[in-house]
C-alpha positions as CSV (number, residue, x, y, z in Angstrom):
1,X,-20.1,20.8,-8.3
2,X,-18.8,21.5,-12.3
3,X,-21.8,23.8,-11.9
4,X,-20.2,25.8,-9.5
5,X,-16.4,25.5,-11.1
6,X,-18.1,26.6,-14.0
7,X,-19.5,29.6,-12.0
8,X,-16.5,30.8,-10.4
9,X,-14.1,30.8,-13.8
10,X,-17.0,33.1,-15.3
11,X,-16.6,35.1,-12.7
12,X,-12.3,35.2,-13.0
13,X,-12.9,35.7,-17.1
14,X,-14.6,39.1,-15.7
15,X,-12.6,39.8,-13.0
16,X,-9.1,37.9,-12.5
17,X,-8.4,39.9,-9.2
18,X,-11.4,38.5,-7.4
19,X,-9.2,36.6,-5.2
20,X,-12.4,35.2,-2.7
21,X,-13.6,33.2,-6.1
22,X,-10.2,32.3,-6.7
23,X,-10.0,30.8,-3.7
24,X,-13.4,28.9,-3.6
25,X,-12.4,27.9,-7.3
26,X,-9.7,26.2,-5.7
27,X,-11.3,24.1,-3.0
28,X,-13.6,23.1,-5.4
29,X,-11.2,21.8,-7.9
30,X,-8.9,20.0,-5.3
31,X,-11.9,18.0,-4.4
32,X,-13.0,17.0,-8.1
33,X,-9.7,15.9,-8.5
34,X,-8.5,18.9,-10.8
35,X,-5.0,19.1,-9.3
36,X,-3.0,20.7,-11.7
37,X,-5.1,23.1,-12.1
38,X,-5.9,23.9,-8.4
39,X,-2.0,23.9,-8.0
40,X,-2.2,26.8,-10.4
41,X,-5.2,29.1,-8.4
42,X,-3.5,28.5,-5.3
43,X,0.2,29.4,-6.6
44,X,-2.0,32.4,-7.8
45,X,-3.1,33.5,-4.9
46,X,0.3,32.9,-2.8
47,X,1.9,35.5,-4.8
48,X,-0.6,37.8,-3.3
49,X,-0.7,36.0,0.3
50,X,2.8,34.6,1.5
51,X,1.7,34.4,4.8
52,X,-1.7,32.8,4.3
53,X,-1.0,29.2,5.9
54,X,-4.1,27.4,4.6
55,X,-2.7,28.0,1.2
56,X,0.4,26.6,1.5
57,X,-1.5,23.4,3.6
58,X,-4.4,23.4,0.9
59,X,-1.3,23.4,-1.8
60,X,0.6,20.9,0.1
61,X,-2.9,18.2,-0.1
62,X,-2.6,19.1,-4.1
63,X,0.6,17.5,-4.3
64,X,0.0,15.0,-2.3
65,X,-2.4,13.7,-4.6
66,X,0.0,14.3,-7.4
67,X,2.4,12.2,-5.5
68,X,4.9,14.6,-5.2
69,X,6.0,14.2,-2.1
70,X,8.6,16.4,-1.7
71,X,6.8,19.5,-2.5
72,X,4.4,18.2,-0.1
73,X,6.6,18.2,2.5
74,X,8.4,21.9,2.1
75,X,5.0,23.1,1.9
76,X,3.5,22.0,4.8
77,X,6.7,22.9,7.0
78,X,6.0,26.7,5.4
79,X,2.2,26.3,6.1
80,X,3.2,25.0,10.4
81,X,6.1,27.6,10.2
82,X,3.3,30.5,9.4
83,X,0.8,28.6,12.0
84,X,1.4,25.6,13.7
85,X,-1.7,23.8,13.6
86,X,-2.8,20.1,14.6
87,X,-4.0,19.3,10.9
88,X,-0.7,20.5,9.4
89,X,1.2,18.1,11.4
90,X,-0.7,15.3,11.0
91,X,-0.3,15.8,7.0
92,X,3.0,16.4,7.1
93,X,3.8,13.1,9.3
94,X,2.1,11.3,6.3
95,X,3.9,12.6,3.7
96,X,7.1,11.7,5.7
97,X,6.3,8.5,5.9
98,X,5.5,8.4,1.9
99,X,9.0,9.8,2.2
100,X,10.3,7.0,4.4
101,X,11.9,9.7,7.1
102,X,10.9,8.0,9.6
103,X,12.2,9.9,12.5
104,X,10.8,13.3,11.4
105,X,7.3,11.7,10.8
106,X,7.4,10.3,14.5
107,X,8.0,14.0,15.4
108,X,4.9,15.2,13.6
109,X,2.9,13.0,15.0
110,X,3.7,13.4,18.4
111,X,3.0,17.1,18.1
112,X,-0.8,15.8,17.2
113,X,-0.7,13.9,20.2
114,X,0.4,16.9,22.7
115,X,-3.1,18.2,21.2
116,X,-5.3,15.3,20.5
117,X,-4.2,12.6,22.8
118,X,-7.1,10.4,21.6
119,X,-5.6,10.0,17.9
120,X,-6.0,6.7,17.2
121,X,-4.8,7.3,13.8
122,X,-1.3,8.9,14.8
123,X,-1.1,6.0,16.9
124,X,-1.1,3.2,13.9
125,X,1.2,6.3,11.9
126,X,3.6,5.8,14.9
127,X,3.5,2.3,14.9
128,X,4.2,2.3,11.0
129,X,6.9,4.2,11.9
130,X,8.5,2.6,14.8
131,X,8.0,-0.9,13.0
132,X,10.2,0.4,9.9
133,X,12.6,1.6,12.2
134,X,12.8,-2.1,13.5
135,X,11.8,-0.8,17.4
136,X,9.3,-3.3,17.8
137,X,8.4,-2.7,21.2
138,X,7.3,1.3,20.6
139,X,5.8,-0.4,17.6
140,X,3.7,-2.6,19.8
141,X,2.7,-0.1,22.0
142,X,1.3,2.1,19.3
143,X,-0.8,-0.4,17.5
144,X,-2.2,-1.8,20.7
145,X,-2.9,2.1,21.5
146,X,-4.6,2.7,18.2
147,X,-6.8,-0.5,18.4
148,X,-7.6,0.6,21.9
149,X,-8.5,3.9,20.2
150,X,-10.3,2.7,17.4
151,X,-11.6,-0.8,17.9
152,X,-12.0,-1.7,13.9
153,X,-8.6,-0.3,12.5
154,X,-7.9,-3.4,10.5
155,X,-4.4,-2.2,9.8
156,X,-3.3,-2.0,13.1
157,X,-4.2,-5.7,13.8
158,X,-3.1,-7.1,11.4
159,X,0.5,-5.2,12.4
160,X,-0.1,-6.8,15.4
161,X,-0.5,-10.1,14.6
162,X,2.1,-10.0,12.2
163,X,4.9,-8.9,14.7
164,X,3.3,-11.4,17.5
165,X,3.9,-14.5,14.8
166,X,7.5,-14.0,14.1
167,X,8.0,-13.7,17.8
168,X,6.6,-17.3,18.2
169,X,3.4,-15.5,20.3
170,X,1.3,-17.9,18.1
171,X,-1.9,-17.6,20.1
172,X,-2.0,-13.6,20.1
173,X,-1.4,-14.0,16.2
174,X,-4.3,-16.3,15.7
175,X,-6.4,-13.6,17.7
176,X,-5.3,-10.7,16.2
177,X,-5.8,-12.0,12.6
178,X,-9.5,-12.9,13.6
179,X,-10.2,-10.1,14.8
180,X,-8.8,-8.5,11.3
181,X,-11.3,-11.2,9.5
182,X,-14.5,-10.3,11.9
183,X,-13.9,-6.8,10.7
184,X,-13.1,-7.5,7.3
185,X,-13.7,-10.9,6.3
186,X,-12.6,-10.4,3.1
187,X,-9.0,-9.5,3.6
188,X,-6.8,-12.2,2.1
189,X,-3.3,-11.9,4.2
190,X,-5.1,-12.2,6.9
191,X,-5.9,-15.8,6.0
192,X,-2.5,-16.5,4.1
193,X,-0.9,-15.3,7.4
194,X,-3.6,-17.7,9.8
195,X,-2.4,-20.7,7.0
196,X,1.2,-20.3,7.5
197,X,1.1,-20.5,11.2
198,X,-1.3,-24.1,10.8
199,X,1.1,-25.1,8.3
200,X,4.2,-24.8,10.4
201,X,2.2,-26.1,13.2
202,X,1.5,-29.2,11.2
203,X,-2.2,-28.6,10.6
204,X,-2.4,-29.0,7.1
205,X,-6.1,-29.3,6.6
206,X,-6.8,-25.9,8.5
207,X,-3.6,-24.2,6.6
208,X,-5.3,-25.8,2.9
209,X,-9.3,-24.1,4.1
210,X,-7.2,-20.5,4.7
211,X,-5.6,-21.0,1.5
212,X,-8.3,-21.4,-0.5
213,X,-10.2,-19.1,1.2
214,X,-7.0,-16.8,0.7
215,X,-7.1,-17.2,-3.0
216,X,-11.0,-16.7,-3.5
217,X,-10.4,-13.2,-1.8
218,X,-7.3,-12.3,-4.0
219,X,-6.5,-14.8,-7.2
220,X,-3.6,-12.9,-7.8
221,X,-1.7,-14.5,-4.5
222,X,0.6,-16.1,-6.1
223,X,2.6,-17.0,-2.8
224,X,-1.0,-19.0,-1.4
225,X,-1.0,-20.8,-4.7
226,X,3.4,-22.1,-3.9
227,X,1.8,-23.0,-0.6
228,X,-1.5,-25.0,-1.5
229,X,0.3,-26.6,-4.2
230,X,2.9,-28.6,-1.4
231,X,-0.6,-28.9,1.0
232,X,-2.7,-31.0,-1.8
233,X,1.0,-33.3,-2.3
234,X,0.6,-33.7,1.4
235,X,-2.8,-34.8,1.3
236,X,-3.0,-36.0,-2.3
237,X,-5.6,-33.7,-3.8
238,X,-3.8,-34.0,-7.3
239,X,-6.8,-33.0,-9.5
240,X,-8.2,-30.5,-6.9
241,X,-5.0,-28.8,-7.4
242,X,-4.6,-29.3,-10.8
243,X,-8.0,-27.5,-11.1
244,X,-7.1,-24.7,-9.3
245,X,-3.8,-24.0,-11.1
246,X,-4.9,-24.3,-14.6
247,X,-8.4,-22.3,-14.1
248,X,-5.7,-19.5,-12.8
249,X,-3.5,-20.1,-15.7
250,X,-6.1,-19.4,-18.2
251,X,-6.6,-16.1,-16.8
252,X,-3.2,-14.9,-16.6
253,X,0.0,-17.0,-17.6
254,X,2.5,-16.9,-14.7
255,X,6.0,-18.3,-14.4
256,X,5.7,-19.6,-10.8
257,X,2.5,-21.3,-11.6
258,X,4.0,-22.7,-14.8
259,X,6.7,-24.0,-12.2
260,X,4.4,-25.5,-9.5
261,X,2.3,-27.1,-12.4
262,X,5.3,-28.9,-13.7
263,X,5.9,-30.2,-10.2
264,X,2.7,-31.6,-9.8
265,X,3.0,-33.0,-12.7
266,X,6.6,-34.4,-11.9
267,X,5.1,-36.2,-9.3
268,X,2.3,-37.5,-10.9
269,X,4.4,-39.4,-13.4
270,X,2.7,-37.0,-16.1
271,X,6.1,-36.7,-18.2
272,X,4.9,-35.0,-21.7
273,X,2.6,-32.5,-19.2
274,X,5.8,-32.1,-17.1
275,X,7.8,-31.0,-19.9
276,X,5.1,-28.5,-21.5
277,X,4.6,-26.9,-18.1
278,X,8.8,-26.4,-17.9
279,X,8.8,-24.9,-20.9
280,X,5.5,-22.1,-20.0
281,X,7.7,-21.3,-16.9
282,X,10.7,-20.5,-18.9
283,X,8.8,-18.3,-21.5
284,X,7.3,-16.1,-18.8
285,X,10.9,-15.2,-16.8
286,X,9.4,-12.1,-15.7
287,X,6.9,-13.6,-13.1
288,X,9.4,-16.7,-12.8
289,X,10.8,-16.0,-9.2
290,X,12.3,-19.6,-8.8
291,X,15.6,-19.6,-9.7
292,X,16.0,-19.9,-13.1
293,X,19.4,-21.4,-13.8
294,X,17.4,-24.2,-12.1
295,X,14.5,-24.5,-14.0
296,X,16.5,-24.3,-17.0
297,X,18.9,-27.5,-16.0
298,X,15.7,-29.0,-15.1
299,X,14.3,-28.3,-18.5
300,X,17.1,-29.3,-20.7
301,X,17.3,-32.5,-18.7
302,X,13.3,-32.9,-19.4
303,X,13.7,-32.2,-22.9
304,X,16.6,-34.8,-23.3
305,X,15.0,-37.3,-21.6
306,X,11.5,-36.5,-23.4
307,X,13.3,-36.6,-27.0
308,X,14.7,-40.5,-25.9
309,X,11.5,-41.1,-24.8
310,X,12.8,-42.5,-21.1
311,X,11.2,-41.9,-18.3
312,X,11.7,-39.5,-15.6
313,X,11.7,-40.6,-12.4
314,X,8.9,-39.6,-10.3
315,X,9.2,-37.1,-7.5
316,X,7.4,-37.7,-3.7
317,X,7.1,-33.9,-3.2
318,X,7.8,-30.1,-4.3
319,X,11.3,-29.3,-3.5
320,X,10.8,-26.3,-0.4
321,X,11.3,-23.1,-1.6
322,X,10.6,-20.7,1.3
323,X,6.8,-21.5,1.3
324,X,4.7,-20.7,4.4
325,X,6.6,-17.6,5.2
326,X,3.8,-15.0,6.7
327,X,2.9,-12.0,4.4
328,X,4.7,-8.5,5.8
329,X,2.9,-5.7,6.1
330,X,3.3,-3.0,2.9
331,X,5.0,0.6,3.5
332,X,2.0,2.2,4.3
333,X,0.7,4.3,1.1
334,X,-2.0,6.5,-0.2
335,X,-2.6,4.4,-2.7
336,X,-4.9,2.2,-4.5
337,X,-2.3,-1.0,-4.8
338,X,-1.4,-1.7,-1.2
339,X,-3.7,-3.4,1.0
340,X,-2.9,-0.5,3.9
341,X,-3.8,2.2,1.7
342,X,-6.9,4.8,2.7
343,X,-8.8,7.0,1.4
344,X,-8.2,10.7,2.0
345,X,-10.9,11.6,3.2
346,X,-10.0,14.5,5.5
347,X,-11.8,18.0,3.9
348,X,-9.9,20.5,2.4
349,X,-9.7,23.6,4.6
350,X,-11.9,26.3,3.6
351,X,-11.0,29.8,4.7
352,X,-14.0,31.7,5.8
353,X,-11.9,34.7,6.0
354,X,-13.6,37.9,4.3
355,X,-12.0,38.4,1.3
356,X,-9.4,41.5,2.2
357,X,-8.1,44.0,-0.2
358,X,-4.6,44.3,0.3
359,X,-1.8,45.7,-2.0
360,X,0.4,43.2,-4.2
361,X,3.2,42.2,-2.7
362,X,5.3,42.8,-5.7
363,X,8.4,40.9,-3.9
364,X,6.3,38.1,-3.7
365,X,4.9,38.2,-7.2
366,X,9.1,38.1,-8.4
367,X,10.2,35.5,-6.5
368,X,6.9,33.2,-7.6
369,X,7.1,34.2,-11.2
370,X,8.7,31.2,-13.2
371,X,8.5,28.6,-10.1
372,X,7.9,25.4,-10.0
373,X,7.8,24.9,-6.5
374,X,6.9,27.2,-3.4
375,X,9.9,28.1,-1.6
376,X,10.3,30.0,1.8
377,X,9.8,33.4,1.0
378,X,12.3,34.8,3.9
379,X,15.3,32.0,2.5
């Protein structure tokens, strides 16, 4: 493919105006990830053709990518204004929901639907929707629809199951969950979500395996971690838990853990460790989400007590601190952090039109000139 980009520019050195190259050159570049530069061919070439709605929609996927979702949006209104096509929609009803307008993206996806009834991906957009906008029933419908449509969408169970479990509807939350994990056995909220329902159904043996297996699919759960730690009390797997916490502490220091570890250690009778691990929690107040006026009483009285050398009396168990909660579902994002995001895959549009030779539109050119964004041309 840079054989090709490299192709085409040779050809625009030689002859700028060859706006079929110019166009090619752009696909090409908004699939090797070149945005900025594909935002400038296809600027270009607006100038020339304002009414060409596969370059505003082919503009609208570049910013997209460059996360500027605003641009996005106006864009792909003036790309459906010019032709009002079923792909059009569907990005724009993405971008709203980047944008959080939830009632606007719920109309762009149901003008998908009046096309493509069998959607099952505007379905789970809907849901997404529906369930932001708190209307958990439509929200329900819509992910039951989209696993109907597509039998593996992950995302769409794991909706499901979340919304069934803080409704009580325990036994359709198990299933949905497992069906999530028979997909994807690798997905970690999945089993933090299967362990807080045994844990506050009192199976804490079942709640501890979906922990750990939690934690060996994503270390970096530090919620599973809060959780285990009050389990292994329960059941007294001290150095099992000990284990665990310091082989994640000498990855990456972490307030909470720091916290936990001191608790354990509270309980074990393990005063000088107790103190140490106090002190770790308070130097690392960024990821310490316990309060910390507390953990700083708590300290101070460690440290007195440590200095007299007295004992501290032993705790029975870590104080609750609104462990077992199920994980909620992310925003739904194109991106690379949250556990919902996908991959845009969907093709560029290519326009096999033959390349037409049509006079500037020297209005056009003056009202592009100097822009940074793509405005309608008739405002």
């Amino acid at each position: 493919m840079d054989k090709e980009i490299e192709s085409l520019q040779n050809i625009l050195k030689k002859d700028p105006s060859n706006f079929q190259a110019r166009r090619e050159l752009s696909i090409l570049l908004v699939n090797s990830g070149f945005n900025e530069e594909a935002e400038g061919n296809l600027k270009y070439l607006i100038k020339y053709f304002p009414d060409d709605a596969e370059l505003y929609y082919n503009l609208g996927i570049v910013y997209e990518k460059l996360k500027d979702f605003d641009k996005a949006k106006r864009v792909y209104q003036k790309a459906i204004e010019l032709s009002p096509q079923e792909d059009f929609y569907y990005n724009l009803g993405e971008v709203l929901v980047d944008l959080k307008e939830w009632d606007e993206a719920i109309a762009a996806f149901r003008k998908v639907l009046q096309t493509d009834t069998k959607d099952g991906n505007c379905y789970f957009n809907l849901g997404v929707c529906y369930f932001n906008k708190q209307e958990k029933n439509m929200a329900l419908d819509c992910f039951q629809k989209a696993v109907e449509l597509n039998p593996k969408d992950i995302f769409a169970y794991f909706y499901l199951g979340y919304i069934y479990q803080n409704d009580g509807l325990t036994n359709f939350a198990i299933e949905s969950y497992q069906k999530v994990l028979a997909i994807s056995p690798d997905y970690s909220w999945a089993y933090f979500n299967l362990a807080s329902i045994e844990y506050k159904t009192g199976n804490i043996e079942e709640a501890k395996n979906y922990l750990l297996k939690t934690i060996e699919y994503n270390s970096l759960d530090i919620e599973a971690y809060k959780l285990l730690v009050k389990i292994c009390l329960k059941l007294g797997d001290i150095e099992e838990i000990l284990e665990i916490l310091h082989t994640r502490l000498e990855k990456e220091e972490n307030g909470d853990l720091y916290y936990c570890l001191a608790r354990v250690y509270k309980y074990t009778g393990q005063i000088e460790e107790y103190y140490s691990a106090l002190k770790s929690a308070l130097k690392n107040p960024y990821t310490l989400t316990f309060p910390k006026e507390a953990v700083q009483e708590e300290f101070d009285y460690a440290e007195e007590k440590f200095g007299r050398k007295e004992e501290i009396e032993p705790e029975t168990e870590i104080p609750e601190q609104e462990s077992g909660e199920s994980a909620e579902p992310e925003e739904f994002e194109e991106s690379e952090e949250s556990e919902f995001a996908e991959e845009d895959d969907e093709a560029v549009a290519e326009d096999d039109d033959e390349d037409e030779e049509d006079e500037v539109d020297n209005d056009a050119l003056e009202e592009y000139d100097n822009e940074e964004d793509i405005e309608d041309k008739d405002e």
